[in-house]
PDB file with SEQRES, HELIX, SHEET and CRYST1 records, atoms N, CA, C and O in Angstrom:
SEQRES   1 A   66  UNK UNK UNK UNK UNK UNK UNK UNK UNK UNK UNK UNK UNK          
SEQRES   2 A   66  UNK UNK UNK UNK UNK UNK UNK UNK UNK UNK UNK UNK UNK          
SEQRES   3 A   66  UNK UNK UNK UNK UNK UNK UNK UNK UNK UNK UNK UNK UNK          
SEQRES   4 A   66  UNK UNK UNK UNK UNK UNK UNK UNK UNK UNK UNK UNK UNK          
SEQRES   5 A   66  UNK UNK UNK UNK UNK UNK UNK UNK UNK UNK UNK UNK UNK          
SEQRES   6 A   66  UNK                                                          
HELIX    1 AA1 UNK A    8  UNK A   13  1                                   6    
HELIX    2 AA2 UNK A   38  UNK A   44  1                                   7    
HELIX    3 AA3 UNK A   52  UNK A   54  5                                   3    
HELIX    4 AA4 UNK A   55  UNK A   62  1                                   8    
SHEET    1 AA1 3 UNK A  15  UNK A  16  0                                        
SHEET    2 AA1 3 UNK A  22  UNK A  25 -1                                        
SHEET    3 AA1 3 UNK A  47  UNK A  49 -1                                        
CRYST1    1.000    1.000    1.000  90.00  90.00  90.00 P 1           1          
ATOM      1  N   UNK A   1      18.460   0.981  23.936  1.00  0.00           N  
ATOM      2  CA  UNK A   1      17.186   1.360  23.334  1.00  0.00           C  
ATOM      3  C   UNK A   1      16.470   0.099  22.849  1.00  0.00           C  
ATOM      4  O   UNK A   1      16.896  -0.713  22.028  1.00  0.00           O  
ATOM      5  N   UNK A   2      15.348   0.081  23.482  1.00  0.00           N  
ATOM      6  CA  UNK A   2      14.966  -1.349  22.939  1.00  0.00           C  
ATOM      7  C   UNK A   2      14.398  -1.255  21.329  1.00  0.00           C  
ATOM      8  O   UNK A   2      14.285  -0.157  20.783  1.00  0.00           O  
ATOM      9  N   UNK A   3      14.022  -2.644  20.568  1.00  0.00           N  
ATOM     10  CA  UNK A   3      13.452  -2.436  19.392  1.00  0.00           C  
ATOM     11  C   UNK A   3      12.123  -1.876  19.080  1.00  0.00           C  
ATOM     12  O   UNK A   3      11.081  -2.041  19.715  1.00  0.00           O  
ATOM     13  N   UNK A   4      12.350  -1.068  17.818  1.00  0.00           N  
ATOM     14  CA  UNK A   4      10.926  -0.558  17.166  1.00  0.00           C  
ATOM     15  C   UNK A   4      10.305  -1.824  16.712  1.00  0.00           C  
ATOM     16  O   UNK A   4      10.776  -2.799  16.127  1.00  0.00           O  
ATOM     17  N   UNK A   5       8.549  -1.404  17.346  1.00  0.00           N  
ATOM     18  CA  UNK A   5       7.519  -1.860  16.643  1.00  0.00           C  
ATOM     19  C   UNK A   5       7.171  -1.996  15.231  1.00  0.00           C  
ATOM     20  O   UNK A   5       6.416  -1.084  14.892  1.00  0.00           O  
ATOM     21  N   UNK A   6       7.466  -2.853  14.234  1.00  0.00           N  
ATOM     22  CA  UNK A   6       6.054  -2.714  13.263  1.00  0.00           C  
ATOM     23  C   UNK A   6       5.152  -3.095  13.024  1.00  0.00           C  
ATOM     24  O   UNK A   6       4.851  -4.288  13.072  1.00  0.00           O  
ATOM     25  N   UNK A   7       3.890  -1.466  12.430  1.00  0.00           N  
ATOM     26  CA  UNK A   7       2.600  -1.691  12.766  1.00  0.00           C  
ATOM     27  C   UNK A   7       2.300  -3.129  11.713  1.00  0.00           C  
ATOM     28  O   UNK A   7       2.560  -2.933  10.526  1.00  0.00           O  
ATOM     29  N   UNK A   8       1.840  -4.360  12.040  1.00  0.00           N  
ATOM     30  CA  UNK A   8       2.260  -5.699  11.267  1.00  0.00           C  
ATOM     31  C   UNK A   8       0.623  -5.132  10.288  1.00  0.00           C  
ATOM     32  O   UNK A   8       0.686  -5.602   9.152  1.00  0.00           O  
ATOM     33  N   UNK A   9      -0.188  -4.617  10.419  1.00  0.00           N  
ATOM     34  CA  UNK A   9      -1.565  -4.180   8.935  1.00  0.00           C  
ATOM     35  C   UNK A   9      -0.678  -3.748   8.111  1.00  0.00           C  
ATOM     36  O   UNK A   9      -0.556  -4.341   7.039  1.00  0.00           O  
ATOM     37  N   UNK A  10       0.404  -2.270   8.504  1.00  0.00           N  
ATOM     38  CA  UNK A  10       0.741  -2.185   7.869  1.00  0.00           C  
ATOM     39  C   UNK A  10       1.946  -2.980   6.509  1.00  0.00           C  
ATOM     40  O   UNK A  10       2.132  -2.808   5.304  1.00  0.00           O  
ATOM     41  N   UNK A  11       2.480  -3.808   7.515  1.00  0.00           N  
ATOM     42  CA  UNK A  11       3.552  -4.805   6.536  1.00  0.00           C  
ATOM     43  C   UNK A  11       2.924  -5.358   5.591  1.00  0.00           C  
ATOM     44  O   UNK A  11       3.314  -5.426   4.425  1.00  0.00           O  
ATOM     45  N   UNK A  12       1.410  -5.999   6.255  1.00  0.00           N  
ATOM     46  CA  UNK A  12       0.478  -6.875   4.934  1.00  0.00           C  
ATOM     47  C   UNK A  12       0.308  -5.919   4.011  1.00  0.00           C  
ATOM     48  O   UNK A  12       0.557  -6.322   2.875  1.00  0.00           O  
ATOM     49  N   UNK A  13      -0.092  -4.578   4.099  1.00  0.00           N  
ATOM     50  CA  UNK A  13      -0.437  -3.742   3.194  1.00  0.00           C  
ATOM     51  C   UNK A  13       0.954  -3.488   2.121  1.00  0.00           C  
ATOM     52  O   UNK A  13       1.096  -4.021   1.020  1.00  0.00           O  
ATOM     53  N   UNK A  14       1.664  -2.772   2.616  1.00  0.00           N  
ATOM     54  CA  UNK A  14       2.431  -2.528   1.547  1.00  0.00           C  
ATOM     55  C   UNK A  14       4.010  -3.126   1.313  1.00  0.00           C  
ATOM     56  O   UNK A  14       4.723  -3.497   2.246  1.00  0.00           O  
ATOM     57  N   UNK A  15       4.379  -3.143   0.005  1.00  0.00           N  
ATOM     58  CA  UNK A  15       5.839  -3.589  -0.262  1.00  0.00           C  
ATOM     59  C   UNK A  15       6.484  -2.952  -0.887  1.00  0.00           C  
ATOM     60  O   UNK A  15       5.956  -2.158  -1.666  1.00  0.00           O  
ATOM     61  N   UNK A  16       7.877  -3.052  -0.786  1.00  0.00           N  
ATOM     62  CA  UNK A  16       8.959  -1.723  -1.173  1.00  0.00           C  
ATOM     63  C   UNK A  16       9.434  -2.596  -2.574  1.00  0.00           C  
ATOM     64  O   UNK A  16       9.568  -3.787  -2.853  1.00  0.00           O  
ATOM     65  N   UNK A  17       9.596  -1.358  -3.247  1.00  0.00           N  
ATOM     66  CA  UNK A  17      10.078  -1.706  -4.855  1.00  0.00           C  
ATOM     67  C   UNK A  17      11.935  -2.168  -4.718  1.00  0.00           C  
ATOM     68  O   UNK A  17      12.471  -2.674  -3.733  1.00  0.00           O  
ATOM     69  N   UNK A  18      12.488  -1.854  -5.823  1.00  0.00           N  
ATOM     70  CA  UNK A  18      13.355  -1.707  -6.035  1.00  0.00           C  
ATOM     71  C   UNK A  18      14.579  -0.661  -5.473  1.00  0.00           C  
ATOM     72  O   UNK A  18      15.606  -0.600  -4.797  1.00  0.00           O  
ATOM     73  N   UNK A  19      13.773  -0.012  -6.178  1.00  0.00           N  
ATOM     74  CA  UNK A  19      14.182   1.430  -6.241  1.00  0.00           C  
ATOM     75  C   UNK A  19      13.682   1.858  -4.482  1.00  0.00           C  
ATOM     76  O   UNK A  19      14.382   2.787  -4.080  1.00  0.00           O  
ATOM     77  N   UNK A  20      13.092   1.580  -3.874  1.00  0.00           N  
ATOM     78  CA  UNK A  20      12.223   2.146  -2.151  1.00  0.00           C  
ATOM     79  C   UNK A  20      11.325   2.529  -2.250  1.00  0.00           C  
ATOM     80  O   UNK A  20      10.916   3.045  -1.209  1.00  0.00           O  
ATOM     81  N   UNK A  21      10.487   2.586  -3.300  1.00  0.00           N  
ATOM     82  CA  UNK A  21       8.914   3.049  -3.507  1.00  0.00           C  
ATOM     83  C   UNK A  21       8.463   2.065  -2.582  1.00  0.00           C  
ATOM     84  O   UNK A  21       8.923   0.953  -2.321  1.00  0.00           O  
ATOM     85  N   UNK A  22       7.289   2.799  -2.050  1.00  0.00           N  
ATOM     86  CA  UNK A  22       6.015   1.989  -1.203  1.00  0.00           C  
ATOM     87  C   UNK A  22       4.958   1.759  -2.533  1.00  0.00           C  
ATOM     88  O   UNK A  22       4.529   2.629  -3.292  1.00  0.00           O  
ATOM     89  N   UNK A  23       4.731   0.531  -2.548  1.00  0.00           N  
ATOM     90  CA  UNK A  23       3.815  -0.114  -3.295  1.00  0.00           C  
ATOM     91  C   UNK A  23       2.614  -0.646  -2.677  1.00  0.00           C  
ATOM     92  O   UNK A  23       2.674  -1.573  -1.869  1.00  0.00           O  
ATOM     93  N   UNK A  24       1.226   0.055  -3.121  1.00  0.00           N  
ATOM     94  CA  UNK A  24       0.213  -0.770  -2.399  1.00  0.00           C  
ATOM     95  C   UNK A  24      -0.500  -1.328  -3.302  1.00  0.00           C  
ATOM     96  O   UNK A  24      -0.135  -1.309  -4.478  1.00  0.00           O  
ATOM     97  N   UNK A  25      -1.726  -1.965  -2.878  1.00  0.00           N  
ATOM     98  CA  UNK A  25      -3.274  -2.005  -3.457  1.00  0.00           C  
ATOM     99  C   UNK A  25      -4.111  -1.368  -3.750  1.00  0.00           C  
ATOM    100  O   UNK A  25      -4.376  -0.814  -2.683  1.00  0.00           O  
ATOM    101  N   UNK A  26      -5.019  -0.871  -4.709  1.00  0.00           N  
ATOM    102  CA  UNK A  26      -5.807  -0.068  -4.710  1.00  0.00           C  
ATOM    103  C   UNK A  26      -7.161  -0.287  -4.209  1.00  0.00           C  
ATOM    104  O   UNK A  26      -7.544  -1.457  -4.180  1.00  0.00           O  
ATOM    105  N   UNK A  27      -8.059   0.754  -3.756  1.00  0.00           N  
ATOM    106  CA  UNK A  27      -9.405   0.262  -2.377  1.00  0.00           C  
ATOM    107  C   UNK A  27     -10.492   0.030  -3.702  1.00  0.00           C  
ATOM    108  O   UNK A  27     -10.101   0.206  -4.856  1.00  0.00           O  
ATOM    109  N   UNK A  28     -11.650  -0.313  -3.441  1.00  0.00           N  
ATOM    110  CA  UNK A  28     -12.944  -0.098  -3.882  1.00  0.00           C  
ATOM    111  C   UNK A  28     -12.571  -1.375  -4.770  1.00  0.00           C  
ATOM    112  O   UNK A  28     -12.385  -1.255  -5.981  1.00  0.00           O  
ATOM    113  N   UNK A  29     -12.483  -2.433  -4.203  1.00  0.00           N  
ATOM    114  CA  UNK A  29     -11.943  -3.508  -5.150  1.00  0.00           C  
ATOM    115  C   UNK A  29     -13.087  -4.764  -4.497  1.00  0.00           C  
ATOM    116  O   UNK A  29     -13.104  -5.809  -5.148  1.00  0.00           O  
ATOM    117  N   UNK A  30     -13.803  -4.709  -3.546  1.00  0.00           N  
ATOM    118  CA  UNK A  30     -14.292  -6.073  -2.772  1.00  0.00           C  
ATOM    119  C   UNK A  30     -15.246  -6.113  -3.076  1.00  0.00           C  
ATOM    120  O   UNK A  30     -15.554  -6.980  -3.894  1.00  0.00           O  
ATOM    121  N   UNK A  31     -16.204  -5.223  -2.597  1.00  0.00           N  
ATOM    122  CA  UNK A  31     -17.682  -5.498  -3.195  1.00  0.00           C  
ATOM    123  C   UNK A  31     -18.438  -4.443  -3.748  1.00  0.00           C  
ATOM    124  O   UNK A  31     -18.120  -3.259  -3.861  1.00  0.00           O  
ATOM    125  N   UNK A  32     -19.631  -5.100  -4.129  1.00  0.00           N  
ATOM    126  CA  UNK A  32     -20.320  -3.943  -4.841  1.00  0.00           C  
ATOM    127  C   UNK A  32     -19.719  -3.558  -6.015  1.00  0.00           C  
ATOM    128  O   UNK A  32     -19.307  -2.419  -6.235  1.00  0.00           O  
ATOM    129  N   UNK A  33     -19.650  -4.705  -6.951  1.00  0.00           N  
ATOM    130  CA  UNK A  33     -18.670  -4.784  -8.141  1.00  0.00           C  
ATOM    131  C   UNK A  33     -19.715  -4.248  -9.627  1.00  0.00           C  
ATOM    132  O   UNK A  33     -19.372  -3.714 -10.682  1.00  0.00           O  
ATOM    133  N   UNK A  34     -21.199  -4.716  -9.066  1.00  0.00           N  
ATOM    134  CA  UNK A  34     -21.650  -4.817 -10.349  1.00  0.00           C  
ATOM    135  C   UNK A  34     -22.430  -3.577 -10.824  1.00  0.00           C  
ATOM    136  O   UNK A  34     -23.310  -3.604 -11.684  1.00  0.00           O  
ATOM    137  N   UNK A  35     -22.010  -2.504 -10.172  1.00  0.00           N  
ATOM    138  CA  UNK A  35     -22.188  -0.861 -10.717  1.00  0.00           C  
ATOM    139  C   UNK A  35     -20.829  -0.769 -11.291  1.00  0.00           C  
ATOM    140  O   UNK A  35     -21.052  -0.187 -12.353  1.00  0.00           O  
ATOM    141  N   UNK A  36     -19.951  -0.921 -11.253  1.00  0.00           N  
ATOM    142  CA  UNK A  36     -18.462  -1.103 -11.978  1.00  0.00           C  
ATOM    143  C   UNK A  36     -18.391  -1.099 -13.287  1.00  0.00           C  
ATOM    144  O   UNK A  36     -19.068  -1.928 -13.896  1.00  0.00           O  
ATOM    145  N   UNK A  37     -17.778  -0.414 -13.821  1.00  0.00           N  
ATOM    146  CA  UNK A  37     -17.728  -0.898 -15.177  1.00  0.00           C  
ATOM    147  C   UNK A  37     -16.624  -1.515 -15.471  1.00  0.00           C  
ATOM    148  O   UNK A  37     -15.736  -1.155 -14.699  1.00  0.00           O  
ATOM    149  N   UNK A  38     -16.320  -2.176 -16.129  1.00  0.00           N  
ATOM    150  CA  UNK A  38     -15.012  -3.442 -16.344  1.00  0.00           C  
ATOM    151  C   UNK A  38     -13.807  -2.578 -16.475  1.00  0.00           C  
ATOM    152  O   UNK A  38     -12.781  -3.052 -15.988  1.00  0.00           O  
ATOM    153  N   UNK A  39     -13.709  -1.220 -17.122  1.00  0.00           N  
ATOM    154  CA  UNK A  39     -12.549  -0.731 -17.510  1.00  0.00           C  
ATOM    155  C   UNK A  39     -12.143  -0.360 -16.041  1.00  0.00           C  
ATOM    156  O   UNK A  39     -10.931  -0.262 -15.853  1.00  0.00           O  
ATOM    157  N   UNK A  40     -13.148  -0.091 -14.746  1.00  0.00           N  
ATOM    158  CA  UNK A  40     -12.609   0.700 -13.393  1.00  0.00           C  
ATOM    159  C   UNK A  40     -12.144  -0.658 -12.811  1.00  0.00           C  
ATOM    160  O   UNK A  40     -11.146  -0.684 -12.090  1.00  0.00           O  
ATOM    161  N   UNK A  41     -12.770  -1.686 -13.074  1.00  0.00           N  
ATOM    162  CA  UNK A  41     -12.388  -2.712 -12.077  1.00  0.00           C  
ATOM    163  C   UNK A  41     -10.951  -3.331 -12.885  1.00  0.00           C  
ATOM    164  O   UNK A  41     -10.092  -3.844 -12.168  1.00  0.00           O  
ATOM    165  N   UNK A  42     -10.780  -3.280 -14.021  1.00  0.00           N  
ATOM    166  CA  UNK A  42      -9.666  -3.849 -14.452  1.00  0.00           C  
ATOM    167  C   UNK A  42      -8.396  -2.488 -14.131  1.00  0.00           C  
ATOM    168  O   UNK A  42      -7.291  -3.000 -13.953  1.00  0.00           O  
ATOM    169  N   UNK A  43      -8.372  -1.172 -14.048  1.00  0.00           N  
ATOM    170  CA  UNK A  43      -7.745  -0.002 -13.293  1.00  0.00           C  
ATOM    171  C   UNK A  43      -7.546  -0.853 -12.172  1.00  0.00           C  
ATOM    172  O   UNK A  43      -6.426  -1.314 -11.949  1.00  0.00           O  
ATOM    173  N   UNK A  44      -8.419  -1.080 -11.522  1.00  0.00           N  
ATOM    174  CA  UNK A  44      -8.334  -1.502  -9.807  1.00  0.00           C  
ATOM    175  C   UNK A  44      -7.315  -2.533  -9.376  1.00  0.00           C  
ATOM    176  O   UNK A  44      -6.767  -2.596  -8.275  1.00  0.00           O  
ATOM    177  N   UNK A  45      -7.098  -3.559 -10.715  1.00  0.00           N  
ATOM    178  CA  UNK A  45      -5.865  -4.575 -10.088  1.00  0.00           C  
ATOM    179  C   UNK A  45      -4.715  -4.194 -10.184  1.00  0.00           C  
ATOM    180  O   UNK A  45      -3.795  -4.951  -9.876  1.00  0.00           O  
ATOM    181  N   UNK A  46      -4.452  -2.700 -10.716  1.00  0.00           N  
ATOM    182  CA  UNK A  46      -3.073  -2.637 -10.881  1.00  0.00           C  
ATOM    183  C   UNK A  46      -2.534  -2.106  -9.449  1.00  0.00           C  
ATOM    184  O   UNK A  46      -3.348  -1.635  -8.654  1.00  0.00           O  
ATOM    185  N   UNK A  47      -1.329  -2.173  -9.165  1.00  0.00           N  
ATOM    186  CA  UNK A  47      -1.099  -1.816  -7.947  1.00  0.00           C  
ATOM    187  C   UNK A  47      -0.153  -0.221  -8.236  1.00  0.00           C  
ATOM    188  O   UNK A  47       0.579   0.063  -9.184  1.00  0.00           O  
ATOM    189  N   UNK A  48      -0.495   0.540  -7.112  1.00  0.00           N  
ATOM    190  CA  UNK A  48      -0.025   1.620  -7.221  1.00  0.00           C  
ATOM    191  C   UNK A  48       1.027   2.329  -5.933  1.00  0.00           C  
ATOM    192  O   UNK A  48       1.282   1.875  -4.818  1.00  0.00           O  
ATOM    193  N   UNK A  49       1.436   3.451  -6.515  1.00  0.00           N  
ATOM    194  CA  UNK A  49       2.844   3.898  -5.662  1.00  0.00           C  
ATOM    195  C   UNK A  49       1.850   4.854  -4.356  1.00  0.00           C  
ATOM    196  O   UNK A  49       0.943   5.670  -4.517  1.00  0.00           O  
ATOM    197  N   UNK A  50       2.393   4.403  -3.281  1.00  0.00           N  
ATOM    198  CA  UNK A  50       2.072   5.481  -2.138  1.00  0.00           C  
ATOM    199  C   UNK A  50       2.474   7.045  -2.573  1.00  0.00           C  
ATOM    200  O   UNK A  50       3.529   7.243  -3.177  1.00  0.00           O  
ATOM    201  N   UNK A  51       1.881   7.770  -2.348  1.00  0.00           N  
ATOM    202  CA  UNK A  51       1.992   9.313  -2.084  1.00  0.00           C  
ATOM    203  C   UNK A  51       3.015   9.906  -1.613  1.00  0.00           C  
ATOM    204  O   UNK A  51       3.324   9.730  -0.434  1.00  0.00           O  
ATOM    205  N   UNK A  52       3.706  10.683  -2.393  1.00  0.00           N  
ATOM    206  CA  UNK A  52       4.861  11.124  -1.293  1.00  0.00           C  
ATOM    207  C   UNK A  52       4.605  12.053  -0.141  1.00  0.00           C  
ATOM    208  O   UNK A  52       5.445  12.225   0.742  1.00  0.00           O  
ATOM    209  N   UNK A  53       3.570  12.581  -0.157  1.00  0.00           N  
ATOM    210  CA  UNK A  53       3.095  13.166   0.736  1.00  0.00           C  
ATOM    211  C   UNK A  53       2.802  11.728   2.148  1.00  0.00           C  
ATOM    212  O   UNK A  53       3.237  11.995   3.269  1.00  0.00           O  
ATOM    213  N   UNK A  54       2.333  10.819   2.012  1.00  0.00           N  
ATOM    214  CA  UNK A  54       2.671   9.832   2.940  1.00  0.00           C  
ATOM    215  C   UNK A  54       3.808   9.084   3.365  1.00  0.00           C  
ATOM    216  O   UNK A  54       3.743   8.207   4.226  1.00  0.00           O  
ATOM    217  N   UNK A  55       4.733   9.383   2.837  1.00  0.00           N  
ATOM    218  CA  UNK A  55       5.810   7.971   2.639  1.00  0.00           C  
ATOM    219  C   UNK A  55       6.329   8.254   4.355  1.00  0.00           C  
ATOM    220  O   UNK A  55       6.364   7.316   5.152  1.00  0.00           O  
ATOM    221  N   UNK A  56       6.667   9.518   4.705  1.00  0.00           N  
ATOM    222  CA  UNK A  56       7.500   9.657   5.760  1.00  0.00           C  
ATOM    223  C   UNK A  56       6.379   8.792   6.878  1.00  0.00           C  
ATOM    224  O   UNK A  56       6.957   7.978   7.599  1.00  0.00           O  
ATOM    225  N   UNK A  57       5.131   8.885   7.036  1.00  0.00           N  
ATOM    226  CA  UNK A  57       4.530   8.481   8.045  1.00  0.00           C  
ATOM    227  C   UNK A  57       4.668   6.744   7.802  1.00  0.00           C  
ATOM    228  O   UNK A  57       4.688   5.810   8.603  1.00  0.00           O  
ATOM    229  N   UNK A  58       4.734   6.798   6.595  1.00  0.00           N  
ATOM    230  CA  UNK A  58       4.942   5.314   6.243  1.00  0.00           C  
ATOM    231  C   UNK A  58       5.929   4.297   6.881  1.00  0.00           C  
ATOM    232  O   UNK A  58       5.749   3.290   7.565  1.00  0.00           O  
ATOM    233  N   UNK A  59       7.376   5.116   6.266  1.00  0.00           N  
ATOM    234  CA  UNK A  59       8.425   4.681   6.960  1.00  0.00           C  
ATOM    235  C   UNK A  59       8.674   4.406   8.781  1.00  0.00           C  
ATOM    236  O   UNK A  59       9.433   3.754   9.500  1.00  0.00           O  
ATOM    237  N   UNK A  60       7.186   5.624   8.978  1.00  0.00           N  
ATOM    238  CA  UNK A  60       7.993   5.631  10.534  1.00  0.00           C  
ATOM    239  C   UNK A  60       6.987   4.241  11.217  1.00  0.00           C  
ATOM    240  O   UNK A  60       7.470   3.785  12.253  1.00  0.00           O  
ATOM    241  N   UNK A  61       5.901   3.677  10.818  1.00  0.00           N  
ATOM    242  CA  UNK A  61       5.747   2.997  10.906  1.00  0.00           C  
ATOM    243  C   UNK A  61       6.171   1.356  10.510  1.00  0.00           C  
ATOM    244  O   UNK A  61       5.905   0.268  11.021  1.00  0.00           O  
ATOM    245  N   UNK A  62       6.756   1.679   9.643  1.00  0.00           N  
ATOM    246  CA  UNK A  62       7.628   0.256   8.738  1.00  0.00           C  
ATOM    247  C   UNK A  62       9.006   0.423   9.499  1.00  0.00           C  
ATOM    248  O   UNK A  62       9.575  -0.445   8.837  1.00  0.00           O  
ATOM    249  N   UNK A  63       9.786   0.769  10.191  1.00  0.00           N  
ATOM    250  CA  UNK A  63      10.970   1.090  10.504  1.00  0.00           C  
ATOM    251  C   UNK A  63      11.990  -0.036   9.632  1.00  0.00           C  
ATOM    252  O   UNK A  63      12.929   0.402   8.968  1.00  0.00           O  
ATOM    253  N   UNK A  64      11.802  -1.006   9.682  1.00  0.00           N  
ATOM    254  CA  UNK A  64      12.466  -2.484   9.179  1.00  0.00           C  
ATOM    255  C   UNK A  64      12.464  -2.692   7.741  1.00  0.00           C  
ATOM    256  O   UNK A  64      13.271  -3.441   7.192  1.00  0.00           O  
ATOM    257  N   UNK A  65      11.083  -1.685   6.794  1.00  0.00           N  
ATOM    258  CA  UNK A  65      11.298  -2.340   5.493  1.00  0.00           C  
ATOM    259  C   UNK A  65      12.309  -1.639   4.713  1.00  0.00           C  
ATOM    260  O   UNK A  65      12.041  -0.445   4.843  1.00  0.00           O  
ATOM    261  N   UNK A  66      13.227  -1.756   4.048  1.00  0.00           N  
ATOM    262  CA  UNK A  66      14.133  -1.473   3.596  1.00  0.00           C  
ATOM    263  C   UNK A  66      13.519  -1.025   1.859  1.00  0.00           C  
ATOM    264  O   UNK A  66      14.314  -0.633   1.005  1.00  0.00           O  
TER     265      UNK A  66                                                      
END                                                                             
């Protein structure tokens, strides 16, 4: 069986915790900052847990991240 692909956007995008959580970035972060109010844009750098409702599609694309 030869080797699985990974989708490599996806590797830049997300990283696995400790524990195997998928960890991403949160969107609405690039431009168009200055309708923002400081408390949404300072929300915006924190990074947050993927959905468990996504994770399986996640994985099947990450096959490798542990």
């Amino acid at each position: 069986m030869p080797k699985m692909k990974t989708s490599r956007s996806a590797a830049k995008r997300f990283k696995v915790t400790g524990t195997g959580k998928l960890k991403r970035n949160k969107a609405y972060k690039r431009h168009i900052l200055t309708k923002k109010s400081a408390k949404t844009k300072r929300n915006l750098r924190k990074p947050a847990m993927t959905d468990a409702t996504n994770v399986k599609n996640m994985k099947k694309i990450l096959p490798y991240l542990k």
